[in-house]
N, CA, C and O atoms as a CHARMM CRD file, in Angstrom:
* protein
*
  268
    1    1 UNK  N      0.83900  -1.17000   0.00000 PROA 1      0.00000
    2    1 UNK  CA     0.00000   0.00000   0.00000 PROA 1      0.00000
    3    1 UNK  C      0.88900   1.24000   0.00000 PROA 1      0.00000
    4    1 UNK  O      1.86300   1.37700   0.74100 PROA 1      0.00000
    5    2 UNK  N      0.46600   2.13400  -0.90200 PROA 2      0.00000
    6    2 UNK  CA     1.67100   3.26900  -0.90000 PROA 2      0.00000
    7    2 UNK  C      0.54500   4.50600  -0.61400 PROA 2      0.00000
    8    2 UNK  O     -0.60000   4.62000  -1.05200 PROA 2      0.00000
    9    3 UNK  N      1.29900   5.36200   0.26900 PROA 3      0.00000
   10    3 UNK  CA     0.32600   6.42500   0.54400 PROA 3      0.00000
   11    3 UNK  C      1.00100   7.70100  -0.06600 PROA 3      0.00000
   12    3 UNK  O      2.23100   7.69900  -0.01700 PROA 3      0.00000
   13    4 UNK  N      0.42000   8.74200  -0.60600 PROA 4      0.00000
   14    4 UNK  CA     1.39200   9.44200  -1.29200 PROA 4      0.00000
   15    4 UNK  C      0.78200  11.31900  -0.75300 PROA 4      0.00000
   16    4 UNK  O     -0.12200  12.03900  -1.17700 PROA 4      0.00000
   17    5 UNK  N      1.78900  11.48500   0.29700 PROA 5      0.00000
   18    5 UNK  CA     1.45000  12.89000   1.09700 PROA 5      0.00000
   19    5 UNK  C      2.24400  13.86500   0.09000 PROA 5      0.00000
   20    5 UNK  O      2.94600  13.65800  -0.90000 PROA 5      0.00000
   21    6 UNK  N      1.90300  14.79700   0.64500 PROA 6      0.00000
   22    6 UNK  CA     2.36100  16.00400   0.48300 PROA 6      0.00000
   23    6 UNK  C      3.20400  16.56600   1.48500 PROA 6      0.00000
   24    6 UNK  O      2.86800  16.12200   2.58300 PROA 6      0.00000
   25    7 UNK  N      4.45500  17.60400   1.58300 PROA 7      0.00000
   26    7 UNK  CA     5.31200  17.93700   2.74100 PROA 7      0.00000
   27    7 UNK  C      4.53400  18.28800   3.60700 PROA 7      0.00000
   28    7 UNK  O      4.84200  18.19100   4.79500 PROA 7      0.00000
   29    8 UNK  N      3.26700  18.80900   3.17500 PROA 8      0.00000
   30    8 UNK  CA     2.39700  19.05700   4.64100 PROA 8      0.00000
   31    8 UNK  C      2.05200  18.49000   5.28800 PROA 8      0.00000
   32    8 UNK  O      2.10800  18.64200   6.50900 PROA 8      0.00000
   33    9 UNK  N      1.42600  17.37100   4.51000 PROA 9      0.00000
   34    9 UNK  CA     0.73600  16.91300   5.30500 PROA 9      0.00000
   35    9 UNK  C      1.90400  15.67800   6.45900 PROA 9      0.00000
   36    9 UNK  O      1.70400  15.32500   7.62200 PROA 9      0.00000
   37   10 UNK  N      3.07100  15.31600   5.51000 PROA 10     0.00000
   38   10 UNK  CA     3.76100  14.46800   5.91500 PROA 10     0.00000
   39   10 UNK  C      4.65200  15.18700   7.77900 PROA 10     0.00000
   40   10 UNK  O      4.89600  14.61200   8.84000 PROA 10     0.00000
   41   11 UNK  N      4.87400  16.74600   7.26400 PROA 11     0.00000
   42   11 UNK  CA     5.15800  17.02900   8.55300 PROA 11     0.00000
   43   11 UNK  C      3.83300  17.70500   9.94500 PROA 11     0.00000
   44   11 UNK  O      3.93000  18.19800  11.06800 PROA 11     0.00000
   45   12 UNK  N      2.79500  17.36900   9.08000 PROA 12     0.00000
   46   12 UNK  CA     1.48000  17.18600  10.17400 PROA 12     0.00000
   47   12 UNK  C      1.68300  16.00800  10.59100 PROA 12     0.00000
   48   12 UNK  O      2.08800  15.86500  11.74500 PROA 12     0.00000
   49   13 UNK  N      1.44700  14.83800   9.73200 PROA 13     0.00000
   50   13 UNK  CA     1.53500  13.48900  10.40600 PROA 13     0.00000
   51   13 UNK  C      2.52600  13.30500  11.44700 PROA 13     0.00000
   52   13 UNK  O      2.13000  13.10000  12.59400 PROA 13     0.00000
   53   14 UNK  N      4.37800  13.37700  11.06100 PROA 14     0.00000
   54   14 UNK  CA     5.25800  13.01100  11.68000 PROA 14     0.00000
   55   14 UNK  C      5.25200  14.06200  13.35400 PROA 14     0.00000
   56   14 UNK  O      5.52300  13.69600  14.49800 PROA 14     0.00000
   57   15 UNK  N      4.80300  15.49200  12.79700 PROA 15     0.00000
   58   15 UNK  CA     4.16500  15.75100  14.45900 PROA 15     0.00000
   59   15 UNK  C      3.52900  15.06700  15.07600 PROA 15     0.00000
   60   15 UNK  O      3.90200  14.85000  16.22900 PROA 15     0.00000
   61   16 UNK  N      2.53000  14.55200  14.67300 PROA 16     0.00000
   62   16 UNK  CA     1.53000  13.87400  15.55300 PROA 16     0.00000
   63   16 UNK  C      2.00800  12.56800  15.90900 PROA 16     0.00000
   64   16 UNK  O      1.67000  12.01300  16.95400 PROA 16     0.00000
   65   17 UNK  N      2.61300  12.17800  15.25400 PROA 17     0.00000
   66   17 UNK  CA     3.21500  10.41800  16.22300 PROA 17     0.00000
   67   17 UNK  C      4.49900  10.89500  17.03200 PROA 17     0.00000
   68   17 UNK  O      5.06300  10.09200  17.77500 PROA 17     0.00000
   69   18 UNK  N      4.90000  12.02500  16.91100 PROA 18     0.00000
   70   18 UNK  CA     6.10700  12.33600  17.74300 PROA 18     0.00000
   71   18 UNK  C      5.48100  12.60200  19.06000 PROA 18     0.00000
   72   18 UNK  O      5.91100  12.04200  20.06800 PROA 18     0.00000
   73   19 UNK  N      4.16400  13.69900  19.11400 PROA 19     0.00000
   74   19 UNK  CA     3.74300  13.71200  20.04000 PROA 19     0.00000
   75   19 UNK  C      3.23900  12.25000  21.26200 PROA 19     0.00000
   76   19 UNK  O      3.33000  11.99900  22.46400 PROA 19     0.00000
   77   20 UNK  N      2.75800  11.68100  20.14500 PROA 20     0.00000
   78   20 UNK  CA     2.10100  10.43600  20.84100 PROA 20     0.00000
   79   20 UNK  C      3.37200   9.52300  21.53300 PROA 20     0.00000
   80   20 UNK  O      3.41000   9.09300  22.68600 PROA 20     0.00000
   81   21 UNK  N      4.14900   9.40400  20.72400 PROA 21     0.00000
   82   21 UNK  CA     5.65700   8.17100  21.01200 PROA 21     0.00000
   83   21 UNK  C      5.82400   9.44000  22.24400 PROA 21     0.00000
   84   21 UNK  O      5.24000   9.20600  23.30200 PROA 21     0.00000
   85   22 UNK  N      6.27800  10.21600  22.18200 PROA 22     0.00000
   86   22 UNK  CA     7.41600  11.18300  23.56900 PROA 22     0.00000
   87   22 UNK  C      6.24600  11.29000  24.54800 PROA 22     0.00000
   88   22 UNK  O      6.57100  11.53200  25.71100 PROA 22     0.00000
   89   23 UNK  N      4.81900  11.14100  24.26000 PROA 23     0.00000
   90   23 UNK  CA     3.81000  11.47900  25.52000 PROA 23     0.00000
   91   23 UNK  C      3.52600   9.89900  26.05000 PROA 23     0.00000
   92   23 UNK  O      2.72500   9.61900  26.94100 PROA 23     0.00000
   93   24 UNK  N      4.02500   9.31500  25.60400 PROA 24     0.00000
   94   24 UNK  CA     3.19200   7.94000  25.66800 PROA 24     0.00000
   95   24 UNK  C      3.59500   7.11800  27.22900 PROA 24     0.00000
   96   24 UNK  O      4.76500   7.38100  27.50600 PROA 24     0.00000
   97   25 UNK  N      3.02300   6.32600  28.15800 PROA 25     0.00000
   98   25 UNK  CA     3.89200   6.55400  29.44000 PROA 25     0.00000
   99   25 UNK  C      4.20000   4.79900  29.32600 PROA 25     0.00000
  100   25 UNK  O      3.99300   4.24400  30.40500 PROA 25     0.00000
  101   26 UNK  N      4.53300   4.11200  28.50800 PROA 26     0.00000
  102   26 UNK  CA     5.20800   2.75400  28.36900 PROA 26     0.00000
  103   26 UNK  C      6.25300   3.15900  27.18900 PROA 26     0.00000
  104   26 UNK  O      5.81100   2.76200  26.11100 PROA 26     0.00000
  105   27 UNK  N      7.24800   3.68800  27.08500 PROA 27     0.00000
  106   27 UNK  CA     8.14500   3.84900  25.25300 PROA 27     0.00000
  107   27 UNK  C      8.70500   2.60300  25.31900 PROA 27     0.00000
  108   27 UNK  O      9.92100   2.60900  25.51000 PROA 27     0.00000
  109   28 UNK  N      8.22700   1.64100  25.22600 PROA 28     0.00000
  110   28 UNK  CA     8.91300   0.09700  24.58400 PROA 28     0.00000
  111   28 UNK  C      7.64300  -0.82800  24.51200 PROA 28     0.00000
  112   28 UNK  O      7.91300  -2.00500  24.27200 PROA 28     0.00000
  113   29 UNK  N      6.17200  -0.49800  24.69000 PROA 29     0.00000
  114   29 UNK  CA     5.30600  -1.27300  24.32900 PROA 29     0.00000
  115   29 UNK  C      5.35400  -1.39200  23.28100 PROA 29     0.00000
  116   29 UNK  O      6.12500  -0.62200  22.70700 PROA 29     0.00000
  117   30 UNK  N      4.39400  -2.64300  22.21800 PROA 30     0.00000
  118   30 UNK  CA     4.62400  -2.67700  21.22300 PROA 30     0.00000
  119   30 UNK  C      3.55000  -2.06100  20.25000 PROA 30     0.00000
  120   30 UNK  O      3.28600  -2.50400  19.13200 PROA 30     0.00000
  121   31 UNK  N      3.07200  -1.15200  20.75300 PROA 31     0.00000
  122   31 UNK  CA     2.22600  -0.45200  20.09400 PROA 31     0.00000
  123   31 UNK  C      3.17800   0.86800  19.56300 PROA 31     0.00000
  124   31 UNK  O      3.32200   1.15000  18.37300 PROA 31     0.00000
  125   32 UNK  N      3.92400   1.77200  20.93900 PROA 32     0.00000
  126   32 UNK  CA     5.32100   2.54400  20.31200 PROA 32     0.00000
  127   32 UNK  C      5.52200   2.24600  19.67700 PROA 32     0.00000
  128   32 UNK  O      5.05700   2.70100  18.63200 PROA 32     0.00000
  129   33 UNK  N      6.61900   0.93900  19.66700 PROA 33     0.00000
  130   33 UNK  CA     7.40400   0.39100  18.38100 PROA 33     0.00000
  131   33 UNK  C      6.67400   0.03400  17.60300 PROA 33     0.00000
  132   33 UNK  O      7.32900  -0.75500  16.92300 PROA 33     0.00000
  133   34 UNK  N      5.49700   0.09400  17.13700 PROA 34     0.00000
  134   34 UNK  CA     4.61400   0.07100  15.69700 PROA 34     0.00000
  135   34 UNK  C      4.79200   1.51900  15.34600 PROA 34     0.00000
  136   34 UNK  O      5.31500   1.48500  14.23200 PROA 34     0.00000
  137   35 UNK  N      4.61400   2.97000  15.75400 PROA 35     0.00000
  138   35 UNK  CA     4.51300   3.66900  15.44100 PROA 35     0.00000
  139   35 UNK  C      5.83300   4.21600  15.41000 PROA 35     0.00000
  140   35 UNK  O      6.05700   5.29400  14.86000 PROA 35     0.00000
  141   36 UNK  N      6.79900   3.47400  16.01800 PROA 36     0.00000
  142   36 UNK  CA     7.81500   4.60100  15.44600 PROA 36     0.00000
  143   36 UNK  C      8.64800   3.90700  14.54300 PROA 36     0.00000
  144   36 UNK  O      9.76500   4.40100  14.39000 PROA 36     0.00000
  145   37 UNK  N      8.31400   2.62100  13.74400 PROA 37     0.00000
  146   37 UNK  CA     8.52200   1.96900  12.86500 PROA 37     0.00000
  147   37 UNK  C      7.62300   3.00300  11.51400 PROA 37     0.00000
  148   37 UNK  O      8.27900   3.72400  10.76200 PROA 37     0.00000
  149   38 UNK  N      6.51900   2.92700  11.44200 PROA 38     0.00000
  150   38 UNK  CA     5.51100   3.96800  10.80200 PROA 38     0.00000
  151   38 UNK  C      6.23500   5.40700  10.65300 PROA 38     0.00000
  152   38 UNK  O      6.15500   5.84600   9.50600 PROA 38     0.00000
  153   39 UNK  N      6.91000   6.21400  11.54800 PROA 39     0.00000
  154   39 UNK  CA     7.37700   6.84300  11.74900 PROA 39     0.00000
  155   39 UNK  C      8.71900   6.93700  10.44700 PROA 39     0.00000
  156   39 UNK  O      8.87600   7.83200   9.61600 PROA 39     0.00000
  157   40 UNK  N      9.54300   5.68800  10.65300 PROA 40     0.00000
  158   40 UNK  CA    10.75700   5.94400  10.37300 PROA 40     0.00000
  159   40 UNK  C     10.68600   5.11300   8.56800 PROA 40     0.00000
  160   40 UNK  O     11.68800   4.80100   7.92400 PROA 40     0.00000
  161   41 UNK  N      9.26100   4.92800   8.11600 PROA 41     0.00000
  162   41 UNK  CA     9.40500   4.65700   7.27200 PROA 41     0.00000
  163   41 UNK  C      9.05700   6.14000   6.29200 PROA 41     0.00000
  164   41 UNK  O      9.61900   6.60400   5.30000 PROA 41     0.00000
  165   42 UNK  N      7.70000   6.65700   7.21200 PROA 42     0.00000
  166   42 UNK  CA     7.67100   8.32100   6.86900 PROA 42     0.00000
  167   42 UNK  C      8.79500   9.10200   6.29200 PROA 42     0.00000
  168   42 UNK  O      8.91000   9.47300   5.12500 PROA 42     0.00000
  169   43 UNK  N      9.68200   9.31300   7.38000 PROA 43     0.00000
  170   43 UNK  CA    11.33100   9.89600   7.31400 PROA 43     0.00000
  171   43 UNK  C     12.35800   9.35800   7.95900 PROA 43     0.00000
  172   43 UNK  O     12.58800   9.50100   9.16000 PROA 43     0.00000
  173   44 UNK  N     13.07300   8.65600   7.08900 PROA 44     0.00000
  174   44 UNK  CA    14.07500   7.81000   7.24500 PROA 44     0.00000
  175   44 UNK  C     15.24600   8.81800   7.78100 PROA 44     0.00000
  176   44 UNK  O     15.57800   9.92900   7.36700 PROA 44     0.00000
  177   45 UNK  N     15.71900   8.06700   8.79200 PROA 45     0.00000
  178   45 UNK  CA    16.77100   8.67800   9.84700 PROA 45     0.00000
  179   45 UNK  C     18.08000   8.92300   8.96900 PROA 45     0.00000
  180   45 UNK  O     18.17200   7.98200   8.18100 PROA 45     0.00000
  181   46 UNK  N     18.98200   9.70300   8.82700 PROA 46     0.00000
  182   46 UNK  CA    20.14200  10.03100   7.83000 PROA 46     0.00000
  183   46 UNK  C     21.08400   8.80100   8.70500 PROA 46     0.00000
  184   46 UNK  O     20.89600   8.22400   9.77700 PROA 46     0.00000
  185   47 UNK  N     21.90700   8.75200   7.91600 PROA 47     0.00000
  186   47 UNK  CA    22.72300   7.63600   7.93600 PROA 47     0.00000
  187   47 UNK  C     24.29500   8.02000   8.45300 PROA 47     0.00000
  188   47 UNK  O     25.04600   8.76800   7.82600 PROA 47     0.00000
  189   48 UNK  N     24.62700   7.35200   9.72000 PROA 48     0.00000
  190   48 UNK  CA    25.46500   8.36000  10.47800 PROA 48     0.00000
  191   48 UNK  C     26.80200   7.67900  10.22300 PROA 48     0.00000
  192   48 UNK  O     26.75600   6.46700  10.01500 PROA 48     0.00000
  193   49 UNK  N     28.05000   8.31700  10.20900 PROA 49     0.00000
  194   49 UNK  CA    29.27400   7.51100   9.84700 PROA 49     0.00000
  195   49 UNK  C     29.38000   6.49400  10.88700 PROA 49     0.00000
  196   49 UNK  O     28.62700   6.17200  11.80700 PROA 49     0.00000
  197   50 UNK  N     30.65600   6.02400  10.44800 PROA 50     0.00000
  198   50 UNK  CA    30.62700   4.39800  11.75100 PROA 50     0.00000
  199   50 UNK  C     31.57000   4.85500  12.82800 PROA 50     0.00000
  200   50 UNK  O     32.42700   5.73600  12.76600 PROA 50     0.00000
  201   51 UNK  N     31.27800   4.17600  13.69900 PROA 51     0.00000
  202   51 UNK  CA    31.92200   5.23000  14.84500 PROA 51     0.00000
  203   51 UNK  C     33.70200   4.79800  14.63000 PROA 51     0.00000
  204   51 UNK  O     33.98800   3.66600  14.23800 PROA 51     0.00000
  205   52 UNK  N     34.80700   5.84000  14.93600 PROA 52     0.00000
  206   52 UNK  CA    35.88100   4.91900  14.59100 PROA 52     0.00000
  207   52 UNK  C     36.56700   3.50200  15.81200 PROA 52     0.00000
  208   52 UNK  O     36.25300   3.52300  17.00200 PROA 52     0.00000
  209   53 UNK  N     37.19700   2.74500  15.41000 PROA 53     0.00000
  210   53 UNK  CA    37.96600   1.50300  16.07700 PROA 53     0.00000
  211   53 UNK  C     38.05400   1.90600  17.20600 PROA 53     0.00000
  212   53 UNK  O     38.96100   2.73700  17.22700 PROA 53     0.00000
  213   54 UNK  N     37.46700   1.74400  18.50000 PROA 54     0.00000
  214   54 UNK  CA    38.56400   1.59000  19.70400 PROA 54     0.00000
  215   54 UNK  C     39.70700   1.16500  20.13300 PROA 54     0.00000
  216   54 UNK  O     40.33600   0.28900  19.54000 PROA 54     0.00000
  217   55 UNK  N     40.07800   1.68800  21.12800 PROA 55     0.00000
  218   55 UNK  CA    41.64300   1.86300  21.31200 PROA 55     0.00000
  219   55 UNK  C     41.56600   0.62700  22.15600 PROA 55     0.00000
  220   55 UNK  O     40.69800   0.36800  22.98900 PROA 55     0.00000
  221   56 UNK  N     42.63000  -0.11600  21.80700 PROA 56     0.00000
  222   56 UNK  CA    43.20200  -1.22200  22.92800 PROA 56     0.00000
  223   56 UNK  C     44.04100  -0.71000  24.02600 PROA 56     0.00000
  224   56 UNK  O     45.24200  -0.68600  23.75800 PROA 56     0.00000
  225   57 UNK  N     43.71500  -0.31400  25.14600 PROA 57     0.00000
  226   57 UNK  CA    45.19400   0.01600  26.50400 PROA 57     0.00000
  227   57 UNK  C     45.57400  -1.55300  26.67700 PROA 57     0.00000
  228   57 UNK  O     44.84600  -2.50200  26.38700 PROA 57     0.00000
  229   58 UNK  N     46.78300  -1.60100  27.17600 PROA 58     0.00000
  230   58 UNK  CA    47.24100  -2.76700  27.76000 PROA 58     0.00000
  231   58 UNK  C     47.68200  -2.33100  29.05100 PROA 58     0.00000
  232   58 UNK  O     48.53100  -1.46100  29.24900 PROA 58     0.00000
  233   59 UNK  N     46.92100  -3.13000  30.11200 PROA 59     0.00000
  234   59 UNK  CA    47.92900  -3.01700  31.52600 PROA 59     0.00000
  235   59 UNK  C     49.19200  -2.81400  31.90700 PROA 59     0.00000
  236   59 UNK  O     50.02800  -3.68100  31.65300 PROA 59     0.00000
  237   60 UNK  N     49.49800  -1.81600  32.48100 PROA 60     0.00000
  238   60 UNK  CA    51.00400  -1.83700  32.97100 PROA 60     0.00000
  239   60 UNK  C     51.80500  -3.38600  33.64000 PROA 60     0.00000
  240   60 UNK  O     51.28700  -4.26500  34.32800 PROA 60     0.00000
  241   61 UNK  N     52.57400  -3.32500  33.36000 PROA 61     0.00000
  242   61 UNK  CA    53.62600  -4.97500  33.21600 PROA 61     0.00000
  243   61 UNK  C     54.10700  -4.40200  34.85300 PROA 61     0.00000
  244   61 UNK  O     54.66300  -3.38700  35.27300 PROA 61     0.00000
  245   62 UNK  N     53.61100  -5.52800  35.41200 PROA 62     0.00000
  246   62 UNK  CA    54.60700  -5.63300  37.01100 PROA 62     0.00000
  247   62 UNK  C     55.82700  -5.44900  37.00900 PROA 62     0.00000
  248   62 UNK  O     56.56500  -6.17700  36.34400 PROA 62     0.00000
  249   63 UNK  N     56.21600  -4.59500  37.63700 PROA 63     0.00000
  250   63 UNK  CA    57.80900  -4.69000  37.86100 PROA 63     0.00000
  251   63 UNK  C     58.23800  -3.75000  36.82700 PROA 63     0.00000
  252   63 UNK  O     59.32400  -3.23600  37.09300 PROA 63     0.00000
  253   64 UNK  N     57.69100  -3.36000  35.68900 PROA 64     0.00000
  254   64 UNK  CA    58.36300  -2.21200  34.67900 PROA 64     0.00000
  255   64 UNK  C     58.79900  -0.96800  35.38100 PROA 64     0.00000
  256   64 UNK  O     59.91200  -0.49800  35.14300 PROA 64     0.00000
  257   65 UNK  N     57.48100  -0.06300  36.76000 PROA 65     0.00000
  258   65 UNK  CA    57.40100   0.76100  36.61500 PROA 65     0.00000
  259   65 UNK  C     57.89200   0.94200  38.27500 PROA 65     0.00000
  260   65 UNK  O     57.24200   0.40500  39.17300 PROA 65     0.00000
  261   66 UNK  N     59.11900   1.76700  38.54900 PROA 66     0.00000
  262   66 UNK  CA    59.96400   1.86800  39.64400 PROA 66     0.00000
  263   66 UNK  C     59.97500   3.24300  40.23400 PROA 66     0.00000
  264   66 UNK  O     59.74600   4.11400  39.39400 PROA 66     0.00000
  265   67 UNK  N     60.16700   3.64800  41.37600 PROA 67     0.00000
  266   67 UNK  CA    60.35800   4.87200  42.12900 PROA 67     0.00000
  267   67 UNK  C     61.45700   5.01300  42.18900 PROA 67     0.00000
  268   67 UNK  O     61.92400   5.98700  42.78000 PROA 67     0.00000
């Protein structure tokens, strides 16, 4: 089923489930996550770089480190 809005109406709609998801007093029922699935098919979230590699530390070696 394809629904075919207009910018208006699309940022009327995406107000109104924003309101509902941020007012809603369970955010992990699965009625939320229906709507903010609905939501994110509306306007798809931009696509964020990948975070870079974490760093490996290695523990200081016993006995290396002297007064």
């Amino acid at each position: 089923m394809d629904i075919h809005l207009t910018d208006e109406q699309s940022a009327t709609l995406l107000a109104a489930l924003d309101k509902i998801i941020d007012g809603d007093r369970y955010p992990l029922s699965p009625r939320v996550k229906m709507l903010r699935e609905i939501r994110a098919q509306i306007k798809p979230y931009p696509m964020h770089e990948p975070l870079p590699p974490r760093k490996h530390y290695e523990p200081p070696r016993a006995g290396q480190r002297r007064r």
